[in-house]
Structure formats: C-alpha cells, structure tokens
C-alpha positions as CSV (number, residue, x, y, z in Angstrom):
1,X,0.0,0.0,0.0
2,X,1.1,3.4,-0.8
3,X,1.9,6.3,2.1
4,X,-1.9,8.3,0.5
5,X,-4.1,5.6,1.3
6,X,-2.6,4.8,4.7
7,X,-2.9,8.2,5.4
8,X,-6.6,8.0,4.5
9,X,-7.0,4.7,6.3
10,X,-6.2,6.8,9.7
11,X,-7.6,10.0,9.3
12,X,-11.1,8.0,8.9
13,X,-10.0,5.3,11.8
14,X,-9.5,9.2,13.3
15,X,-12.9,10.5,12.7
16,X,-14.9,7.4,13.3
17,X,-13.4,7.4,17.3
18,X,-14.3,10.9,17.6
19,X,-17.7,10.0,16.7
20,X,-18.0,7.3,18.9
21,X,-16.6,9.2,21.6
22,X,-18.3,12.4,21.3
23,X,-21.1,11.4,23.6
24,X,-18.7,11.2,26.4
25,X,-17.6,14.4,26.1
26,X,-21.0,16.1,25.6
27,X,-22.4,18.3,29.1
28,X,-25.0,16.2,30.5
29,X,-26.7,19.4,31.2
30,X,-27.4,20.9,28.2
31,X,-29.2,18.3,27.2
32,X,-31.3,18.6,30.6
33,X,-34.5,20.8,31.3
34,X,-33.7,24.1,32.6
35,X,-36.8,24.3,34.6
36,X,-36.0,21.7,37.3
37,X,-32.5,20.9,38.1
38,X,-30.4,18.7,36.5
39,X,-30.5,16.6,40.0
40,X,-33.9,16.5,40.0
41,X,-35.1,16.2,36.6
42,X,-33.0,13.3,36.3
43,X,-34.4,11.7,40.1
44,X,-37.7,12.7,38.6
45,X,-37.3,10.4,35.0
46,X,-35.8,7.5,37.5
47,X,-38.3,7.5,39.8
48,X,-40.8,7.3,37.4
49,X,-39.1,4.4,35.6
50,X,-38.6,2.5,38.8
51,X,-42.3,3.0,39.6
52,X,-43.2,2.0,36.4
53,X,-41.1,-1.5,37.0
54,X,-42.6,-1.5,40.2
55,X,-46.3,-1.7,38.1
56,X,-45.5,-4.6,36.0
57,X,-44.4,-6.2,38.7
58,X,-47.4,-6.0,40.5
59,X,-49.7,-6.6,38.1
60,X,-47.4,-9.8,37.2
61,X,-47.8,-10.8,40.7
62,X,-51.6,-10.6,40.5
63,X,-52.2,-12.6,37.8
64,X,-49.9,-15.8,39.2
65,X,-52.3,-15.0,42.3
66,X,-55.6,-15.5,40.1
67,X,-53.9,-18.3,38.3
68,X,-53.0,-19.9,42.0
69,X,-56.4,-19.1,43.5
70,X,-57.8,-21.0,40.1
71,X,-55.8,-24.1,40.3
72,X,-56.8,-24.2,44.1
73,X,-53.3,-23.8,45.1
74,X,-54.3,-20.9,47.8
75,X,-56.9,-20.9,50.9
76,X,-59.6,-18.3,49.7
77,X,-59.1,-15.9,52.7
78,X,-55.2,-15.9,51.7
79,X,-56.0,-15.1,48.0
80,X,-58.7,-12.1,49.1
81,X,-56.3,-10.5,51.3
82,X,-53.2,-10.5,49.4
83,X,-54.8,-9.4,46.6
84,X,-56.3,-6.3,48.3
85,X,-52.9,-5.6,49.5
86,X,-51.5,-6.4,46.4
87,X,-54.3,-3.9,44.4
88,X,-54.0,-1.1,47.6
89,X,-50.1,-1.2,46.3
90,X,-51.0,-0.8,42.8
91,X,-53.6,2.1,43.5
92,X,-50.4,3.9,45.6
93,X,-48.0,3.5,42.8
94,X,-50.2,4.2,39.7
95,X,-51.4,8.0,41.6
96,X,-47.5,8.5,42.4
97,X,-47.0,7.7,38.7
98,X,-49.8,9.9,37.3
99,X,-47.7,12.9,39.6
100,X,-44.3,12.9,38.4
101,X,-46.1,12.7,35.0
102,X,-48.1,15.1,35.6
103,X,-44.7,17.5,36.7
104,X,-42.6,16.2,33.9
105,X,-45.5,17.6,31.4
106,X,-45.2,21.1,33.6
107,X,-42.0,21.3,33.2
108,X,-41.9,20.6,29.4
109,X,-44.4,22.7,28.8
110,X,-42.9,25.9,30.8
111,X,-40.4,25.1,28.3
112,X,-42.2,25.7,25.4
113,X,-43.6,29.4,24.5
114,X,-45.4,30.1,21.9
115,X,-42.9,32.7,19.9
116,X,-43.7,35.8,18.6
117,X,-43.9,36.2,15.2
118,X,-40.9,37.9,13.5
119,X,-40.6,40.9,10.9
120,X,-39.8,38.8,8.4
121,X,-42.5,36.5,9.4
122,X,-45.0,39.2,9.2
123,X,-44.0,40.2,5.3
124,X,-44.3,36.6,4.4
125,X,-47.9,36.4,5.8
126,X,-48.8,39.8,3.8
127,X,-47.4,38.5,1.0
128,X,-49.0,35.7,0.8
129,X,-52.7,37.6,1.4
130,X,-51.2,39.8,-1.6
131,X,-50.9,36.8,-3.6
132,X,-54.3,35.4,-2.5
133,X,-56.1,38.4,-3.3
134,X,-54.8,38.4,-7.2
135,X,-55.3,34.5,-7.1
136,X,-59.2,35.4,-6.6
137,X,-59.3,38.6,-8.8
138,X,-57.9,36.2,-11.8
139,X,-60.6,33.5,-10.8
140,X,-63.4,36.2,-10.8
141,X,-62.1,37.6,-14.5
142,X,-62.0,34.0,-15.4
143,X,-65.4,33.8,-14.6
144,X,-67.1,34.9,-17.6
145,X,-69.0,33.7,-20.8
146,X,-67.0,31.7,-23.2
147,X,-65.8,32.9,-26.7
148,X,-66.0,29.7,-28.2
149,X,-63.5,27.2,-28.9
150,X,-59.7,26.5,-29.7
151,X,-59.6,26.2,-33.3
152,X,-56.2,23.5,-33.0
153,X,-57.6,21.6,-29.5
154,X,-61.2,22.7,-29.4
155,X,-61.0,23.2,-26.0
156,X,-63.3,25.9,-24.2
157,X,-61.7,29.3,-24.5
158,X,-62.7,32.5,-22.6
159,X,-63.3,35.9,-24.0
160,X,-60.2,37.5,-22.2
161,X,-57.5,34.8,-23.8
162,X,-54.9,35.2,-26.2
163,X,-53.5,31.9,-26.1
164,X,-55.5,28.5,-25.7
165,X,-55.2,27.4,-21.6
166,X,-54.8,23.7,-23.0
167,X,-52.4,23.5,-26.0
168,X,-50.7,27.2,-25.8
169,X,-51.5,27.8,-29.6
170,X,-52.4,31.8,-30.4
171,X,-56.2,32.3,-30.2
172,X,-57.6,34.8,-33.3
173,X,-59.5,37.7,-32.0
C-alpha cells in the first residue's frame, strides 16, 4: 500500500473514534430541562421508571395469584387479602406515577412558549394575502361567458384569452 491511502485509512480510523466518543464528552446538562434541576429532573425520569417497573411487577404478581387461586393452590381468605394488599399497592404507585407525570408535562411545557412572530415573518404572511387576493381577482375575470373554442384543440376558451389554456396555440381575435 502506498503512504496516500494509509494516510486516508487513519484520518477515517481518526474521525470514526471521535464520533464514537463524542457522547462522552457532551455536558449532560445541556441536554437537561432548565426548569428543574439537573439533579432532579433526572431523580424525577428514575423515579418514574422504577415505579413504572414496580407496576408490571405488580400486576405480574396478580395474575400468578388469580392463576393460583384458580388451580386451588391458595386458601380463599389468603387469596382475598393479598390481593387487596397487592391492588392497595398498585392504587399507591399508579397516583405517584400519574404525579411525576403530571410535573414532567409542567415542566416541558414551561419550556415551550409560543414565539412571537418575527418581521420577516410578518412580510411573508402579507405576501402571501397579496398573492391570495390576485389568485381570486384572476378567478373572478375568469369567470365569464366563453368565446368559443380553440380552433387547434377545441378546448373551451374564454373571451379575455390570447392563447388557448390547454395547447398554448395563439387564439384569433
């Protein structure tokens, strides 16, 4: 192998590390809600993930109860109380659940404001009513009896064209 293809060998060995490193070197708060601290956001998104495990877990532990209590493998006065317990739990960690949702949604949305519309913006949207308005004055001139027809297409022609709409060829007046 020649030194130019060596050379290019490394500087893309080079540039795929730096990609593959680059998340390591990124701030972790930047990336991070500025509305609750970074601490706290992050508590906040693990909390709600462990409560989340905590559901399935629950509700995976309720159904081998029914499927016990069916196969007669547990007393009936066993079965009714650990399943009340087992539903009081889920009751506690679904309303904890709907509240850091409920502040995560907050937060994200305090983020979000509705910007205000910029200069050029503004020009853009009267432009565009400009535009609209001639749109509808050339509908409303288009509106009107018919000449006759293209002598090359015999399309419909109007009294106001010079050229046929449909093949382009130059209408006699």
């Amino acid at each position: 192998m020649d030194i130019g293809s060596l050379l290019l060998i490394l500087s893309i060995a080079i540039l795929a590390g730096f990609l593959v490193s680059r998340p390591f070197y990124t701030d972790i708060h930047s990336t991070i809600g500025d509305e609750l601290p970074a601490e706290e956001n992050v508590a906040t998104e693990e909390e709600l993930s462990a409560l989340l495990v905590k559901k399935e877990n629950i509700l995976f532990l309720l159904q081998e109860l029914d499927t016990d209590h069916s196969l007669r493998k547990i007393p009936e006065d066993r079965y009714q109380a650990k399943r009340h317990a087992l539903k009081n739990e889920a009751a506690l960690i679904l309303q904890r659940i709907d509240d850091l949702e409920l502040r995560i949604r907050s937060a994200d949305a305090s983020k979000k404001e509705t910007p205000h519309p910029s200069a050029v913006q503004i020009s853009l949207i009267n432009s565009a009513d400009e535009i609209e308005e001639m749109i509808a004055a050339r509908r409303r001139s288009r509106n009107e009896k018919s000449a006759g027809f293209c002598p090359h297409c015999g399309k419909v022609i109007q009294t106001s064209d010079r050229f046929c709409p449909a093949c382009g060829s130059k209408v006699a007046e």
